[in-house]
C-alpha positions as CSV (number, residue, x, y, z in Angstrom):
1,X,-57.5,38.8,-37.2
2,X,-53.7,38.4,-37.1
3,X,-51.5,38.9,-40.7
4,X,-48.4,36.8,-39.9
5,X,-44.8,36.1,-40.7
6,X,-43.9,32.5,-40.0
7,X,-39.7,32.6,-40.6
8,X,-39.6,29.7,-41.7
9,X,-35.7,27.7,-40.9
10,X,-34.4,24.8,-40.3
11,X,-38.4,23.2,-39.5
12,X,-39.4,22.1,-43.1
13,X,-42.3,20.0,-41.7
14,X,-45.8,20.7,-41.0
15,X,-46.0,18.4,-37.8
16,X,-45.2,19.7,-34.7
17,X,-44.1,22.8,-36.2
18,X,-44.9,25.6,-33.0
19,X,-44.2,28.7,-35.5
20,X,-46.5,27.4,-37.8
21,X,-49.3,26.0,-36.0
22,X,-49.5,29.5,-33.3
23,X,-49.5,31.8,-36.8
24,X,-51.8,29.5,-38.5
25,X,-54.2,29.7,-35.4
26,X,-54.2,33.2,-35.8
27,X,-55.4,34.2,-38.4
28,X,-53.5,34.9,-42.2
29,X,-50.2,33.7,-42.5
30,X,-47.1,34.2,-44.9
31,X,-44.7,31.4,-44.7
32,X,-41.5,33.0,-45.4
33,X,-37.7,31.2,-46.2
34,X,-34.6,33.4,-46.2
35,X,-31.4,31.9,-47.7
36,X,-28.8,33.5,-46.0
37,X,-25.5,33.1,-47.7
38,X,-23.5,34.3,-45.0
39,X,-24.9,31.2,-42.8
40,X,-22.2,28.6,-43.0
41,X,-23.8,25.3,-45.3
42,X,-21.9,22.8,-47.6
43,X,-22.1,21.6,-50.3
44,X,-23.7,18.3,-49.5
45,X,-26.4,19.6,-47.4
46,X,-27.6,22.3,-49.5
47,X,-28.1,19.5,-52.1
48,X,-30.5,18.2,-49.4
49,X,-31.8,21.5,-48.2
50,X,-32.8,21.9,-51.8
51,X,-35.4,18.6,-52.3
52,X,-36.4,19.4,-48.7
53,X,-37.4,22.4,-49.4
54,X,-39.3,21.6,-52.6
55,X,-40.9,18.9,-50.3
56,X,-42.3,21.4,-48.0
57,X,-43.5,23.7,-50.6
58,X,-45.3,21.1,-52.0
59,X,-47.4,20.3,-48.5
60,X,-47.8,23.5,-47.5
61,X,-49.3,24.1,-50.9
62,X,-51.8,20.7,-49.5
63,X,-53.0,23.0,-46.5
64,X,-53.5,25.7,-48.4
65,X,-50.1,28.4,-47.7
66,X,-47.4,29.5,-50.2
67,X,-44.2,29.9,-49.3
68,X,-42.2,33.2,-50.1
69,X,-38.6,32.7,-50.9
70,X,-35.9,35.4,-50.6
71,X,-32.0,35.7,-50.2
72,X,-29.8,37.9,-48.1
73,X,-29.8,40.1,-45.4
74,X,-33.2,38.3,-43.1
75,X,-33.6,42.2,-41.2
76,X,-33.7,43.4,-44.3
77,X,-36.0,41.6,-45.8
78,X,-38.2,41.0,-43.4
79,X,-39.0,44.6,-42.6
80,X,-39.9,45.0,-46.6
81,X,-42.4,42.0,-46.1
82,X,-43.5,43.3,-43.1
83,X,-44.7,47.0,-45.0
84,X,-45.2,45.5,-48.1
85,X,-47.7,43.2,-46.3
86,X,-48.9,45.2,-43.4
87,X,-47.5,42.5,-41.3
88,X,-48.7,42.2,-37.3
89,X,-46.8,39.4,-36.2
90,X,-44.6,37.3,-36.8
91,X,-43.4,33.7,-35.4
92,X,-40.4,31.4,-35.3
93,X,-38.6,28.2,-34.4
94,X,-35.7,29.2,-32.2
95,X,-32.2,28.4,-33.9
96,X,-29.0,28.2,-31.6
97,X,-26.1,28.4,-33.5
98,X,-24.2,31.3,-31.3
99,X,-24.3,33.7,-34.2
100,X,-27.9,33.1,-35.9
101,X,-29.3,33.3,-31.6
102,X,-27.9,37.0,-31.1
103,X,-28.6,38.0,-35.4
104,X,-32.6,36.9,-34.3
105,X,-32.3,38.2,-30.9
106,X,-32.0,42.1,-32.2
107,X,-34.1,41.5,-34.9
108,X,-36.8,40.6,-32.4
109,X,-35.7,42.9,-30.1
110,X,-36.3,45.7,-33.0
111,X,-39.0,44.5,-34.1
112,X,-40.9,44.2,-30.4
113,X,-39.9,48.4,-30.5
114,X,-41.5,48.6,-33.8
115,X,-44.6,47.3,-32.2
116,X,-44.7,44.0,-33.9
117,X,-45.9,41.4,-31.9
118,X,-42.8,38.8,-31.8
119,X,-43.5,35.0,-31.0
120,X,-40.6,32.8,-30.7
121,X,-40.5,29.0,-29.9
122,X,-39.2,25.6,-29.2
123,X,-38.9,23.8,-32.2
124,X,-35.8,22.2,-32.5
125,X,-35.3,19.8,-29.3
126,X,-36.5,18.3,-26.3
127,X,-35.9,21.5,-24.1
128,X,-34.8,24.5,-24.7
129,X,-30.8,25.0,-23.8
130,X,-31.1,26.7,-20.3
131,X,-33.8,24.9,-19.5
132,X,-31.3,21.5,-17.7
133,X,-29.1,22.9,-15.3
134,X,-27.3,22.3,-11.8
135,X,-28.7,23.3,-8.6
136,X,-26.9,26.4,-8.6
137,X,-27.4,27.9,-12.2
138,X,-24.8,26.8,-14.0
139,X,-24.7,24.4,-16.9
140,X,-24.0,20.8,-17.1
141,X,-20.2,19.8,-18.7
142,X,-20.7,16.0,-18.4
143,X,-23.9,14.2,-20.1
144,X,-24.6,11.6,-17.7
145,X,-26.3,14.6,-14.8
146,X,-27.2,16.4,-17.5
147,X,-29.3,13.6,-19.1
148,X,-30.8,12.5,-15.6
149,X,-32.1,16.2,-14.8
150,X,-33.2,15.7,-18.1
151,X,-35.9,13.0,-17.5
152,X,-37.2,15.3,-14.5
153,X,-38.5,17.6,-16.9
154,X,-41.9,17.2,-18.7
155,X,-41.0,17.4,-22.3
156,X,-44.2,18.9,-23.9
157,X,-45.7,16.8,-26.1
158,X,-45.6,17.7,-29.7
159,X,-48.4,19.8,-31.6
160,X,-50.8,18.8,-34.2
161,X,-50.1,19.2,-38.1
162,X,-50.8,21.9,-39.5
163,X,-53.9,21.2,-41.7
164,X,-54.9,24.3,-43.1
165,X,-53.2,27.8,-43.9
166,X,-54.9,30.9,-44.4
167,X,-52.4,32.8,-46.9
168,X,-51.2,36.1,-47.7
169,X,-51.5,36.6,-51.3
170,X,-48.1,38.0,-52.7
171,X,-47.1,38.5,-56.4
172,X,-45.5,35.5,-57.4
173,X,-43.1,37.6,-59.2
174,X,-41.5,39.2,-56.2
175,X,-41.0,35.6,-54.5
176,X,-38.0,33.6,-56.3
177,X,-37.9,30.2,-56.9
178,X,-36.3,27.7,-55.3
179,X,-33.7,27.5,-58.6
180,X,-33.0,30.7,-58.0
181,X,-30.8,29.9,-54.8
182,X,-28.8,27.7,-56.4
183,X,-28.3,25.1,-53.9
184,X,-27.2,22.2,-56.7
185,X,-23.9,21.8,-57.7
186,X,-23.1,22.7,-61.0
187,X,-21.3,19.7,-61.8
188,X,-23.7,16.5,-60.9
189,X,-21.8,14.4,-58.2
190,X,-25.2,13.6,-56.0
191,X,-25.6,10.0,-57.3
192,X,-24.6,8.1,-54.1
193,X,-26.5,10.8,-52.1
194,X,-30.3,9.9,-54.4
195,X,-29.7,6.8,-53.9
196,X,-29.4,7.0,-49.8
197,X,-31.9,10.1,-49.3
198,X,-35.7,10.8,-50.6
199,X,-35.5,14.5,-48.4
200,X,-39.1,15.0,-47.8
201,X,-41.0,14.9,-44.4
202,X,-43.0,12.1,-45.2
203,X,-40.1,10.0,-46.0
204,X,-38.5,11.2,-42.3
205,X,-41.6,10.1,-40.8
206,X,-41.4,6.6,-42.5
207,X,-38.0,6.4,-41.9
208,X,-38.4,6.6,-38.4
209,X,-41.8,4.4,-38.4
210,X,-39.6,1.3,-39.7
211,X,-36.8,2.0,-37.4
212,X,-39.2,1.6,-35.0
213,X,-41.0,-1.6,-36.3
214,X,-37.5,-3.1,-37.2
215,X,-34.1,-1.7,-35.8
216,X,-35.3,-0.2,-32.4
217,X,-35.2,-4.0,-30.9
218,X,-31.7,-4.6,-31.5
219,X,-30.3,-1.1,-31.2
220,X,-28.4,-1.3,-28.3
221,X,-26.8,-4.6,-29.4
222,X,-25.6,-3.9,-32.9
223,X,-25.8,-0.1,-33.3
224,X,-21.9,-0.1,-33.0
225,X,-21.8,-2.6,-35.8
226,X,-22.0,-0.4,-39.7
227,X,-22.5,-3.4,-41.5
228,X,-25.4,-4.2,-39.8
229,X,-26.9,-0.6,-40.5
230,X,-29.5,-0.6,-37.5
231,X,-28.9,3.1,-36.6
232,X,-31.8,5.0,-37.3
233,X,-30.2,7.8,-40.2
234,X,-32.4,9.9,-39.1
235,X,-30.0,12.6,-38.4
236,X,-30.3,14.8,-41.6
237,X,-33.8,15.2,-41.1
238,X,-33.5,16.4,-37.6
239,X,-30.3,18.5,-38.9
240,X,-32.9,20.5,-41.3
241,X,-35.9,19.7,-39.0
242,X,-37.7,17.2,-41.1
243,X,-38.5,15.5,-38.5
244,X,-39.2,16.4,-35.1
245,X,-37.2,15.2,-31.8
246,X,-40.3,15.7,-29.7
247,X,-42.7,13.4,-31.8
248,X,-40.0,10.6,-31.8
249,X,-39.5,11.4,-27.8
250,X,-43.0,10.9,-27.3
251,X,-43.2,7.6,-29.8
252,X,-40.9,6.1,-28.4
253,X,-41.5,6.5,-25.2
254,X,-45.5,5.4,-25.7
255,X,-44.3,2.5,-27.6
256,X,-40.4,1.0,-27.0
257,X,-40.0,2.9,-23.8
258,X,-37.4,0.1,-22.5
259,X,-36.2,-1.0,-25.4
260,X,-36.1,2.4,-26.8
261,X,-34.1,4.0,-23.8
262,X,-30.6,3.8,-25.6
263,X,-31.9,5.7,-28.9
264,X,-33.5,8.2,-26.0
265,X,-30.1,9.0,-25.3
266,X,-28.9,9.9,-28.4
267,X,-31.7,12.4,-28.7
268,X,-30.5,13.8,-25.4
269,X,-26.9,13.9,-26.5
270,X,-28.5,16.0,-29.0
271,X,-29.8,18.6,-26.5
272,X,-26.3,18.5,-24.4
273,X,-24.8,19.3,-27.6
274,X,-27.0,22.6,-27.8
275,X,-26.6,23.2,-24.1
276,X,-22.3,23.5,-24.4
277,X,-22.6,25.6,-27.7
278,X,-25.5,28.0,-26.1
279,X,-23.6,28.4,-22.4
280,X,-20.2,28.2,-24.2
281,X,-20.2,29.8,-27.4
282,X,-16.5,30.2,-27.3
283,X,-16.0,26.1,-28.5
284,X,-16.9,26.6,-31.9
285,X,-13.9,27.3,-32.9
286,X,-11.5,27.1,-29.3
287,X,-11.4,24.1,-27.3
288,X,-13.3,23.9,-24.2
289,X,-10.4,22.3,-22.4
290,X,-7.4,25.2,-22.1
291,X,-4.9,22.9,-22.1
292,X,-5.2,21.9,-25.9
293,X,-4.4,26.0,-26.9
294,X,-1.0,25.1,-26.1
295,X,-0.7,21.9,-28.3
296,X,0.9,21.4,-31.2
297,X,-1.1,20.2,-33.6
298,X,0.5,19.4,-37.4
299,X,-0.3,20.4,-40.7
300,X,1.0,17.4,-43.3
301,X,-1.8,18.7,-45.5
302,X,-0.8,15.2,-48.2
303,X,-1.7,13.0,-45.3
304,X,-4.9,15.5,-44.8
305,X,-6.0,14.9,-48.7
306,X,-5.3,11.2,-48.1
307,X,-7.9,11.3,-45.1
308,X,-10.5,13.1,-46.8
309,X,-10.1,10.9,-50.0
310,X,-10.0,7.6,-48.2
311,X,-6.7,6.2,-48.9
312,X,-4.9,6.3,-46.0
313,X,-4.1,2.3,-46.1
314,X,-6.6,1.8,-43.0
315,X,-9.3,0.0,-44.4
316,X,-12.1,0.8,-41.7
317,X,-11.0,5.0,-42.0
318,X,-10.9,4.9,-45.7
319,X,-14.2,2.8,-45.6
320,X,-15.6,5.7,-43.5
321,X,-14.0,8.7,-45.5
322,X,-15.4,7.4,-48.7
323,X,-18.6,6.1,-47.4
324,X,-19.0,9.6,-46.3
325,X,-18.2,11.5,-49.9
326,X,-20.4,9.2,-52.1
327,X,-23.8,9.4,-49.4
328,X,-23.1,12.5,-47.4
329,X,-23.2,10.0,-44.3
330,X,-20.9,8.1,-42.0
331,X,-22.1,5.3,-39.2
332,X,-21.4,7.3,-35.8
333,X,-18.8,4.6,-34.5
334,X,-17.0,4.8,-37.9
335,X,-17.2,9.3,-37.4
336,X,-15.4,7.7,-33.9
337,X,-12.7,6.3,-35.5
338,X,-11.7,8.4,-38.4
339,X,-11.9,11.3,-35.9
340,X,-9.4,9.6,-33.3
341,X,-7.1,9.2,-36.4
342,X,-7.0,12.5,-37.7
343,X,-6.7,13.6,-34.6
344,X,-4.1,11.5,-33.1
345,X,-2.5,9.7,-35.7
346,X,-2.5,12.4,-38.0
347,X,-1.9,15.1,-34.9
348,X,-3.9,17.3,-37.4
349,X,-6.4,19.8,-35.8
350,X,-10.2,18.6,-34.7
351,X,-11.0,21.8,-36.6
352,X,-10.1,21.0,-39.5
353,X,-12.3,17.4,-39.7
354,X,-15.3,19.6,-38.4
355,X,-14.8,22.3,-41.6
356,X,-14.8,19.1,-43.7
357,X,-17.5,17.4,-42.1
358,X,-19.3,20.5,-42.3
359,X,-19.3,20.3,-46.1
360,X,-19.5,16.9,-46.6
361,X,-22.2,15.6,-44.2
362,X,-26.0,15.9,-45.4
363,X,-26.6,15.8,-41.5
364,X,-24.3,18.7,-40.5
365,X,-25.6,20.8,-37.4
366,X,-23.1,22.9,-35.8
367,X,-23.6,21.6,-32.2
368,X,-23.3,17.7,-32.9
369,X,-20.7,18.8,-35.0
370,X,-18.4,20.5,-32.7
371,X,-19.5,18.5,-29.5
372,X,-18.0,15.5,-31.8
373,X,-14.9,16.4,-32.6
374,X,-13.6,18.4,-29.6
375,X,-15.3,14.9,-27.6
376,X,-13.0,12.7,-30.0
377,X,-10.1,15.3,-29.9
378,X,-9.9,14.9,-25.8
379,X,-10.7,19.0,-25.4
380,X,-14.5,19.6,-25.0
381,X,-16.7,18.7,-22.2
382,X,-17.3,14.9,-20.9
383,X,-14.9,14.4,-23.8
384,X,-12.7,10.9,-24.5
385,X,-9.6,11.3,-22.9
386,X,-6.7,12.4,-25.3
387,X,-4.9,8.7,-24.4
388,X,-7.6,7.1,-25.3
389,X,-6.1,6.6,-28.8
390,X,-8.0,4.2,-31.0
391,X,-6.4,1.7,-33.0
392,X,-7.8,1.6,-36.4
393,X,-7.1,-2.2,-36.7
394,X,-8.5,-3.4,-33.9
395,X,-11.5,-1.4,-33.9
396,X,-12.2,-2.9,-37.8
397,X,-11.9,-6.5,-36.3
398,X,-13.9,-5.9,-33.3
399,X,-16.8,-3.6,-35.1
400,X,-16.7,-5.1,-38.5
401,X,-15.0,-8.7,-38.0
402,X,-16.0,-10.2,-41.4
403,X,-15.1,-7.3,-43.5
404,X,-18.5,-6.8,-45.0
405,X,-18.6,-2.9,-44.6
406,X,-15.0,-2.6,-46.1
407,X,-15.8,-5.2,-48.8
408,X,-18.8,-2.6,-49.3
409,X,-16.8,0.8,-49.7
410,X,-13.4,-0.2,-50.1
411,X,-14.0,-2.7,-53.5
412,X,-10.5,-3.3,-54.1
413,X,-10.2,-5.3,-50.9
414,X,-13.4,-7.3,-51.9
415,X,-10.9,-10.5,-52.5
416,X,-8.8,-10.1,-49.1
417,X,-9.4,-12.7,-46.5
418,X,-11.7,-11.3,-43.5
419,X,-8.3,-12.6,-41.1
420,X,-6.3,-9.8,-43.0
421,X,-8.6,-7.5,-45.0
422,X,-8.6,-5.3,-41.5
423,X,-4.3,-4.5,-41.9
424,X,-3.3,-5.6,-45.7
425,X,-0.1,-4.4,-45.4
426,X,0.9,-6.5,-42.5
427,X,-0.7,-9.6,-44.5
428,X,1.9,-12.5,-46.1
429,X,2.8,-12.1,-49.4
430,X,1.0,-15.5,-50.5
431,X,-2.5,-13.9,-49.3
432,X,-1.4,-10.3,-50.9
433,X,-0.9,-12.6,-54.2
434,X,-4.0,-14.8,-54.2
435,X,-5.9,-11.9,-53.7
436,X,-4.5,-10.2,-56.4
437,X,-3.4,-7.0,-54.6
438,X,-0.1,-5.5,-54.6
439,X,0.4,-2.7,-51.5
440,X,1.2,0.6,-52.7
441,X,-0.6,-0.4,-56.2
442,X,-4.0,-1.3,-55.8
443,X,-4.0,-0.2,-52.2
444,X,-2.1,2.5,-50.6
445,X,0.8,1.8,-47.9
446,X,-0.6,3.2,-44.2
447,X,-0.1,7.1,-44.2
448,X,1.5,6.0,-40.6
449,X,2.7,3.6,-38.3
450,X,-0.3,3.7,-35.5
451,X,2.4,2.5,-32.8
452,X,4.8,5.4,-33.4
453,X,2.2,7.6,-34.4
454,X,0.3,6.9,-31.2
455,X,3.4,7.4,-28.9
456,X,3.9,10.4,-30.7
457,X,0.7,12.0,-29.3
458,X,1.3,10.8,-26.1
459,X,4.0,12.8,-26.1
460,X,2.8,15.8,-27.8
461,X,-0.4,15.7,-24.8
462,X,2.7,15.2,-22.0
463,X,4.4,18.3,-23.6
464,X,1.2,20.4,-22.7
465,X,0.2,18.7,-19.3
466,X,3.7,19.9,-17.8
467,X,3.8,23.4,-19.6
């Protein structure tokens, strides 16, 4: 009989969880979690990361395991737990984050000399990243192919729960708890986030079960809409693998497979996302598109702290931005729009909304993340094109025409009329006054003009076309 290491990541679940349900086939199993500090997480998430994790210690104490928690170095520490334990094997869920692939990659790689036997697998997407490509070997830069090759693969269909673990017995002393990471804030600022999130795998799978049974329908037709909130919000639970994209794959497509097609897509966008950062590494932090070395991006860091604190004087952006601080969440066409304006408005770099993003969003995963941003910033692959400039305004009255999702974020606009409450500094003084709002007072003046702003980066993008 097998004595296992399961590493356990970013796959708090017991369902469908290949690590898992291989070690816990084999014989005696150690469930172990590393915190590694110097893996990039904010502040928001690791508030989730914390319940999660208290979640999944809490069902793998129902089949039977106990989970071993540790922080720093995961090389060194596994090798300790590995002696210690007269370890034989071990198993985990592949990560992809460039960095975290070629950290595991070695440790495997020493480990396999060491004469451990070293299982990793699948656990995080459809396919694995080099799975979908061209004819010729290389990898897909637009989603459209890439989604169509795609559906000619079998995705595999997800495992079992795990229902029982054999454990290793450790001393609870030399495991910490999950205080001991210190993952809360030390100053409480998590109200809006308690009320949005219960982050447990049960509530992931529930989540998704009434998406199903009520959203899925009408997905296609209103998903663009934030006051009509009939996305699915399942995205943190994927980001810390709460949830698992195979199971919903295989839902869906038993159940909703027509109506469910456009959600389908989003779950491949998902798997593109991991395909550009795993063939191109490089975009993490440099745009795909060379051109975009050359621009000139600015640095009006007021007009940044404006953005981030939602008072920019563009009702659907500050909507966004403070929707976004108070739940750790932002509607995907809303992420659409601040980004264009940050980017293009502001002329301030796509790297800088990621780093904030990246602290701010409960649902932050470094391939969506970047994939995002250098799509809305005109640089990365199958990306919007850098004229394609949105305008804040019209975007508000065509994706939230009566206001409500402003009226929601935004309360001191609650009295505007819906005709103006999408550009109140361009509204009549007599509406201004019946509503009781004075510009520049109870609401801030527009950071910019969008028309000279927008010509602006039109020009900025011609100056790095010619050179």
């Amino acid at each position: 009989m097998m004595t296992s290491i399961v590493w356990i990541r970013k796959d708090l679940r017991l369902h469908d969880n290949p690590g898992l349900y291989h070690a816990a086939e084999a014989g005696k199993v150690l469930p172990v979690y590393i915190f590694d500090e110097d893996e990039k997480i904010g502040a928001a998430q690791k508030w989730f990361l914390h319940h999660a994790l208290e979640s999944f210690q809490k069902r793998l104490d129902s089949a039977g395991g106990k989970l071993f928690i540790a922080k720093g170095n995961p090389e060194k520490i596994l090798n300790h737990l590995i002696k210690e334990y007269e370890i034989t094997s071990i198993h985990w869920n592949r990560q992809y984050e460039p960095s975290v692939f070629n950290r595991d990659r070695e440790i495997g790689e020493a480990l396999h000399d060491q004469g451990l036997d070293v299982n990793t697998y699948e656990g995080r997407l459809l396919l694995p990243p080099w799975d979908v490509k061209k004819k010729d070997g290389e990898p897909y830069k637009v989603f459209t192919p890439f989604y169509k090759a795609l559906q000619k693969h079998e995705v595999p269909q997800a495992l079992p729960s795990v229902k029982k673990v054999d454990p290793v017995s450790f001393k609870k002393k030399d495991s910490l708890s999950l205080d001991d990471l210190e993952l809360l804030p030390e100053i409480d600022w998590t109200g809006g986030m308690e009320k949005r999130w219960t982050p447990s795998e049960e509530a992931a799978v529930r989540r998704f079960q009434a998406f199903m049974d009520k959203k899925l329908k009408v997905y296609k037709k209103e998903r663009d809409f934030p006051a009509a909130e009939v996305s699915s919000a399942l995205s943190p639970y994927f980001a810390l693998g709460l949830l698992s994209a195979r199971s919903v794959y295989h839902s869906i497509k038993k159940n909703a497979e027509a109506a469910g097609e456009p959600f389908i897509r989003q779950l491949v966008w998902r798997d593109f996302a991991y395909s550009l950062i795993t063939h191109f590494p490089e975009t993490e932090t440099d745009p795909m598109n060379d051109q975009f070395k050359d621009f000139k991006w600015m640095n009006e860091k007021n007009q940044f702290a404006a953005w981030k604190k939602g008072k920019t004087g563009f009702p659907i952006v500050d909507a966004g931005m403070r929707e976004l601080w108070s739940t750790g969440y932002m509607h995907n066409r809303v992420r659409m729009i601040v980004g264009s304006f940050l980017t293009k408005d502001l002329l301030i770099h796509w790297r800088e909304g990621a780093d904030w993003f990246d602290d701010t969003l409960v649902d932050a995963d470094v391939a969506n993340n970047v994939m995002g941003w250098q799509w809305v910033a005109g640089s990365g692959a199958d990306a919007s094109p850098f004229f394609r400039i949105f305008n804040p305004t019209t975007q508000s009255e065509k994706f939230d025409p009566d206001g409500d999702y402003i009226k929601k974020w935004v309360p001191e606009l609650k009295t505007m009329p819906a005709k103006h409450i999408h550009d109140p500094s361009g509204a009549p003084d007599d509406v201004l006054e019946e509503a009781g709002i004075v510009i520049g007072e109870d609401y801030p003046e527009p950071v910019v003009d969008h028309k000279a702003a927008r010509q602006r980066a039109l020009d900025r993008y011609d100056d790095v076309k010619k050179s």
